[in-house]
C-alpha positions as CSV (number, residue, x, y, z in Angstrom):
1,X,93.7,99.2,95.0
2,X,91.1,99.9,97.6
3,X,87.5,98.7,97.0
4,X,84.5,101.7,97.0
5,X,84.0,100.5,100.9
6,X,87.4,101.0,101.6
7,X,87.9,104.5,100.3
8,X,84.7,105.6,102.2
9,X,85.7,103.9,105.6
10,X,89.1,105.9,105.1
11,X,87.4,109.0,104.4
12,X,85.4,108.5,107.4
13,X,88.5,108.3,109.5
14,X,90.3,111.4,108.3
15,X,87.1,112.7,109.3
16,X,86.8,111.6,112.6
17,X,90.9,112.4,112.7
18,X,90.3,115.6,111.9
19,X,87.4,116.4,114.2
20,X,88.7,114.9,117.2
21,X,91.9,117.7,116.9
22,X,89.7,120.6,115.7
23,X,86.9,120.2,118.3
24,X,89.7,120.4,121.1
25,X,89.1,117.4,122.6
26,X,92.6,116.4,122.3
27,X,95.5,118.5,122.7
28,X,99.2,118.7,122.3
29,X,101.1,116.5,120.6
30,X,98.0,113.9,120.9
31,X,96.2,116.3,118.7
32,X,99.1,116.9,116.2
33,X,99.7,113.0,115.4
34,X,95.7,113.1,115.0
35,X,96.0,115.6,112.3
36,X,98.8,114.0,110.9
37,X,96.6,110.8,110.7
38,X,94.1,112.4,109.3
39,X,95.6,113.4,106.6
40,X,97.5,110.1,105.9
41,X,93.9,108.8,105.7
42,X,92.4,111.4,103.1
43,X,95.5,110.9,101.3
44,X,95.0,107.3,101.0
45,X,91.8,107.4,100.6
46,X,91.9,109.8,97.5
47,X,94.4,107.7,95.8
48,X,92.5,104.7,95.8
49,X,95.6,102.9,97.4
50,X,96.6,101.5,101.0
51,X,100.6,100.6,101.5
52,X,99.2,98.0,104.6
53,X,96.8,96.7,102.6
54,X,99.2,95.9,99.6
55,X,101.9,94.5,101.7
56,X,99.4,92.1,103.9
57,X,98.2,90.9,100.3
58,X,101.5,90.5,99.1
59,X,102.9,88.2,102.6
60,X,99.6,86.2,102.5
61,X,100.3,82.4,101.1
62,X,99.6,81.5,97.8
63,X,96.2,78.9,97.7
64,X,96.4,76.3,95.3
65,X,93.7,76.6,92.7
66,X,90.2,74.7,92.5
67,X,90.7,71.3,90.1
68,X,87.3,71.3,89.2
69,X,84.8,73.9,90.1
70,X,82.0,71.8,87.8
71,X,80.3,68.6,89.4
72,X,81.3,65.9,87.1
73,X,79.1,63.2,85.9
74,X,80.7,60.2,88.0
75,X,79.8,62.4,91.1
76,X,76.0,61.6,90.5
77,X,75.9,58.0,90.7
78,X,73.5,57.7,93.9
79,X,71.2,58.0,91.7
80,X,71.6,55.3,88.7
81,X,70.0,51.8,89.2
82,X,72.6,49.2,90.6
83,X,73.1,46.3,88.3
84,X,73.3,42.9,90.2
């Protein structure tokens, strides 16, 4: 699933997909692979879901879990008198 920022940055892309073939300023097949993009983009973006972004998370290593995230009390001993 694609966060809130994701869905508008892909929305923002179709849009600039779309304008760069319907303004003209590319052509040709340049212009068709635009469109094409474009609507790969809205498409994705409307569904809330990204194929590149599920398979990057899925190849990424696992990371071990955090023992302890809580300080423990034998952490703060700097600060207990030292008995001679």
């Amino acid at each position: 699933m694609l966060s809130r920022d994701g869905v508008i940055a892909r929305f923002v892309f179709a849009a600039c997909f779309y304008f760069l073939a319907g303004s003209q300023m590319i052509d040709g097949w340049l212009a068709t692979l635009s469109g094409l993009l474009g609507s790969v983009e809205m498409a994705c973006g409307l569904l809330r879901y990204s194929p590149l972004v599920e398979f990057i998370s899925s190849r990424q290593c696992k990371i071990p879990p955090v023992i302890s995230d809580t300080p423990q009390e034998s952490d703060h001993n700097w600060n207990k008198p030292t008995e001679k």
